[in-house]
C-alpha positions, 0 to 999 in steps of 0.5 A: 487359649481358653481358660480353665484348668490345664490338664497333661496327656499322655501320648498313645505310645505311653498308654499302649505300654500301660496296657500291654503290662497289665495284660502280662501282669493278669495273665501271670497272675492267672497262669499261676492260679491254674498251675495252684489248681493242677497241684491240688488235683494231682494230690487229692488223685491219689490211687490206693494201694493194694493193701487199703482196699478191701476184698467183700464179695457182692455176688450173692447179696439179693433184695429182702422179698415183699412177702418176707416181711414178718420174718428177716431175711437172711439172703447176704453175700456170702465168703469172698470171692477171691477173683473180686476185691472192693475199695472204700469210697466216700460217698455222702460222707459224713464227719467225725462231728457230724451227722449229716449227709454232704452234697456229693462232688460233680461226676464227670462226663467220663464217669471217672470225676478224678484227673492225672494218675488216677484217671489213667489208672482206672481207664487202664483197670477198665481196658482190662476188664472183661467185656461184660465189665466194660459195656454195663460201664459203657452204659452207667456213662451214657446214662449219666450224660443223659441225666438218668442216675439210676439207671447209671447206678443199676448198670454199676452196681451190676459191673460190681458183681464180676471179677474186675481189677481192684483199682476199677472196683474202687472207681465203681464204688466211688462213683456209686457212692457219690451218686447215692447222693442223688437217689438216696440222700436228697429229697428227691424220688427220681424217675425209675427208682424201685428202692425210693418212692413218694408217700401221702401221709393219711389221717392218723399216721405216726412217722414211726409207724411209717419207717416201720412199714418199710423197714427203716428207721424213722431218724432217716425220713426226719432227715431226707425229707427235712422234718424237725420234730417227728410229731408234726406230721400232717395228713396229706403231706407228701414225703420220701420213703425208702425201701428198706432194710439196709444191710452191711458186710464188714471185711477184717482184713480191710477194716471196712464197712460197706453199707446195702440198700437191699441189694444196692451198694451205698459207701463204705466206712473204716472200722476199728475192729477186734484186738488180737485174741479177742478179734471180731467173730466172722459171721452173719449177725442181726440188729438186735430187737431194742437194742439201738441206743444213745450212750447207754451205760456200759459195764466193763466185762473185764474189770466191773467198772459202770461207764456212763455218757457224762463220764470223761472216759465213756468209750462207746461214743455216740451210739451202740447198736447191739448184735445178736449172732445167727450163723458161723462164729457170731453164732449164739453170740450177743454182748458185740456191737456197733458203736462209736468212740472216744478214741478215732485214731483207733480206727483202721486197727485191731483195738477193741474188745471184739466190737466194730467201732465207727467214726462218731459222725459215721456211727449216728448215720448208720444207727439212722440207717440200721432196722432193729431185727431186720438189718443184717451184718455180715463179718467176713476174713 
């Protein structure tokens, strides 16, 4: 026998036994792991109630006309149709503490992007739904597994102006809010789009003379395009514009805001609203010429005390947005506002002096998205 180190072996049987264990070992462990993930899904899939969904009419709202652009065009959805109801959908949501746009989750190749219960809620609400409904439906799938995201969009936003149950509504929305993540909030111009576009930067050219152009505020090209500091803009430089203006319809009943790129739906946001005997006149209100502003000081109407941005108990949040009323109760009306707060649970409820309160998150992103004296906002029942 050769000398060294004498080393055991273990017979085939015992290693076959070894083998077999870990085998059954990973694929409890795995098993486990797909039954967490089902979980999660069933509960982030939850439909929502009636009650949470709001009712805008999208039939009438038409694009701002190229030769109207000296004057604010008043062409805005009118009352609610009571046959259609919209529901809020995330779309690149933004934080209460952040102003940021985030990354919209994968749409599914069904168009729905949601599993379990709520899936099978939307594809009964789109077997209900009239024959026009389910073939611009039919065409935003096929053009979504084909890449093109705006024709997808085009075809919802379409759907949207016809009666449809309100929890199809709802998946439209979400869907088109997730793809403006794609078309609007990113870097990218994609192919077809009318409402976004590339722009050379000439000799001479101001970033905010430039927004003014196309009727946005210059805040949302620093951010899609990645530009820190305004002034440093450089001629021949390639950046993304977008057609502006963006307008917005409020529902108090639903305690929503749904946001507009000319006629184009965006997302929604929740709102706090006006309290019972001072409620938010319905309307058509305008973004109101230099008064976009970052924590102003604030005068109580009520009992005369200053406010201001230092102040531990400064209600206006980050942002105010004044609004001047131009038809129905808002008319003639100035004093109201889109602003934040320093109270969030408030919103979704009657709680304010008549002024629309957002999330402050929310609210920078739509001061970014607001063009003083061409945004329109229209405040409906």
């Amino acid at each position: 026998m050769a000398k060294g180190k004498y080393r055991p072996y273990g017979s085939g049987g015992d290693a076959a036994r070894r083998n077999r264990l870990i085998a059954i070992a990973l694929m409890v462990v795995i098993a486990g792991m797909v039954v967490l993930i089902q979980v999660r899904k069933k509960k982030a899939a939850v439909v929502p109630t009636t009650e949470e969904i709001p009712a805008v009419s999208l039939s009438e709202i038409k694009p701002v006309p190229a030769e109207a652009a000296d004057e604010p065009a008043l062409e805005m959805p009118g009352p609610s149709n009571p046959a259609s109801a919209a529901a809020p959908a995330p779309g690149p949501a933004v934080s209460d503490a952040s102003p940021q746009a985030k990354s919209p989750e994968p749409v599914s190749a069904t168009g729905t992007g949601t599993t379990g219960t709520a899936e099978q809620a939307a594809a009964e609400a789109q077997a209900a739904a009239s024959p026009e409904v389910r073939t611009l439906i039919e065409k935003a799938v096929e053009a979504r597994k084909a890449g093109n995201i705006i024709a997808a969009r085009d075809s919802l936003n379409e759907a949207l102006k016809m009666p449809m149950s309100e929890v199809l509504r709802d998946e439209i929305k979400r869907q088109l809010a997730l793809l403006s993540g794609r078309w609007l909030f990113s870097r990218e111009v994609l192919d077809g789009d009318t409402l976004t576009e590339w722009y050379q930067v000439q000799t001479g050219d101001l970033l905010v003379k430039i927004a003014n152009t196309y009727k946005v505020p210059y805040e949302i090209l620093m951010e899609i395009n990645g530009i820190r500091k305004a002034e440093g803009l450089q001629a021949g430089q390639k950046i993304k514009v977008i057609r502006g203006p963006f307008h917005a319809v409020i529902s108090r009943k639903r305690f929503t805001m749904d946001l507009y790129l000319q006629n184009q739906y965006v997302k929604t946001y929740k709102v706090g609203l006006g309290m019972p005997g001072r409620e938010t006149p319905t309307g058509l209100w305008r973004v109101k010429p230099n008064d976009k502003l970052i924590q102003p000081p604030w005068t109580d109407p009520d009992t005369g005390r200053r406010y201001v941005a230092t102040d531990p108990d400064y209600p206006l949040g980050s942002r105010w947005i004044g609004l001047e009323g131009l038809e129905g109760q808002a008319k003639g009306r100035t004093g109201f506002a889109i602003h934040g707060t320093k109270e969030p649970e408030t919103i979704g409820t009657q709680s304010s002096r008549g002024c629309i309160r957002l999330f402050n998150g929310d609210v920078i992103e739509v001061y970014n998205l607001l063009f003083a004296g061409q945004s329109l906002v229209r405040v409906e029942d």
